[in-house]
C-alpha positions in Angstrom: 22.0 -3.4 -13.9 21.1 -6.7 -15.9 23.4 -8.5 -13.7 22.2 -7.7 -10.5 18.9 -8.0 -11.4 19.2 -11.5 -13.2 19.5 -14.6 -12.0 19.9 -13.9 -8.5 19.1 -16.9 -6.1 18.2 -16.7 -1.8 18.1 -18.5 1.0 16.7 -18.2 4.6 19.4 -18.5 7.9 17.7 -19.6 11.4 20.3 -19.5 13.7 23.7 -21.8 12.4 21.1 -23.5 9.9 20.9 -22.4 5.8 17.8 -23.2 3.8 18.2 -24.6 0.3 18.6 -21.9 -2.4 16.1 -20.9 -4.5 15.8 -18.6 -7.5 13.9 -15.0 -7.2 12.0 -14.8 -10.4 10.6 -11.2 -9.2 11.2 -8.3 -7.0 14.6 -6.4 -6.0 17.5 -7.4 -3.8 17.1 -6.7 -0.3 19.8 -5.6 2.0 21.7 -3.7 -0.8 22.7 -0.1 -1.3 20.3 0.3 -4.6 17.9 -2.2 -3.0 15.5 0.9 -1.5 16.2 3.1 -4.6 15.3 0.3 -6.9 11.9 -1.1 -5.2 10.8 2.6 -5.2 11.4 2.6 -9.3 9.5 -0.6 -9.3 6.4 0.6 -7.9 6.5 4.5 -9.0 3.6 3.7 -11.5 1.4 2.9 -8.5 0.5 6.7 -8.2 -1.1 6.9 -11.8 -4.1 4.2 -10.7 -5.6 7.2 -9.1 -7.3 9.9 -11.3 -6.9 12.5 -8.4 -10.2 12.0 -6.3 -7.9 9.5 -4.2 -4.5 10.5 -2.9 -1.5 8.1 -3.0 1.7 8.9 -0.9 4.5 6.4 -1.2 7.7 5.5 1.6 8.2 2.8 2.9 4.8 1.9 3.2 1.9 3.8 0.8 -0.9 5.6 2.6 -4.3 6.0 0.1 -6.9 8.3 1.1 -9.9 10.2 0.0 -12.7 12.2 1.8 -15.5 10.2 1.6 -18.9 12.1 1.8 -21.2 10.7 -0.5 -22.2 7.0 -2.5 -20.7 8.1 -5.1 -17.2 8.8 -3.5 -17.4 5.3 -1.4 -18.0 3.6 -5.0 -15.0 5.8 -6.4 -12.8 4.6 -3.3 -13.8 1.0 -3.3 -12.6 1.4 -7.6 -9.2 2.8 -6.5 -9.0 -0.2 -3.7 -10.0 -2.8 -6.7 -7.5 -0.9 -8.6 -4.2 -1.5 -6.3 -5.1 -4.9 -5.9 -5.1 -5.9 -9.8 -1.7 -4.2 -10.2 -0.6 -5.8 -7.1 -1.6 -9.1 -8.7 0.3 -8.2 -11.8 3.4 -7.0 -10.4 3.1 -9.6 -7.8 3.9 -7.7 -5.0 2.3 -8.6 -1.8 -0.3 -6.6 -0.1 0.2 -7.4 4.0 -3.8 -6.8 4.5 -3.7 -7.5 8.2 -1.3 -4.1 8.4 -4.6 -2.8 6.4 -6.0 -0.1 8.2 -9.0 1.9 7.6 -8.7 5.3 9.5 -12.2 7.4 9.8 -11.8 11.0 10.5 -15.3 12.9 11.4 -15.3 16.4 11.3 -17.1 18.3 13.6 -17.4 21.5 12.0 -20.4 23.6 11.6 -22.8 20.8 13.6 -25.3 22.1 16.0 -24.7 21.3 19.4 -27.8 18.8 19.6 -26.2 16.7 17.3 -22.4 17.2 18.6 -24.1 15.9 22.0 -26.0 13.0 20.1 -22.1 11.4 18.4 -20.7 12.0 22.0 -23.6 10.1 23.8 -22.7 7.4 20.7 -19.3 7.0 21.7 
């Protein structure tokens, strides 16, 4: 495992044209057989950031949620966010924010009609 791990060097192809090698200093092969396997080993730890109040699923991408009713969960949220970013930074792996998205769900359950009207008339 050492060996394919270690010392292991890339380079970029653009058409007929090879970049210079350089060396990887972190991360796991890509294009391999134990590539997928291996990055999902790397970041398994991810899921213990989260005491519970906010739910991590990992793939191929990681999907973090929470209901968020009060101050107090929006705080809790905002600590779980603050949270993935420091052990991004540590494990330097890269968070593509622009594929970021924030998803609001609003239930409508148990509103009076009056207010059910009001949202609609907001949207």
């Amino acid at each position: 495992m050492q060996d394919f791990l270690s010392e292991r060097h890339q380079c970029v192809r653009v058409g007929n044209t090879l970049s210079s090698t350089k060396p990887l200093t972190s991360g796991v092969v890509q294009g391999s057989c134990l590539g997928p396997l291996l990055f999902v080993i790397y970041i398994n730890d991810i899921v213990t950031l989260f005491d519970g109040q906010c739910t991590c699923k990992l793939y191929a991408d990681m999907k973090l949620y929470t209901i968020v009713d009060t101050t107090d969960f929006q705080l809790h949220f905002q600590q779980c966010l603050d949270a993935l970013a420091k052990w991004s930074d540590a494990w330097q792996v890269n968070i593509s924010y622009k594929k970021c998205a924030v998803i609001l769900e609003i239930i409508l359950l148990q509103m009076c009609p009056t207010t059910l009207k009001a949202i609609q008339y907001l949207l």
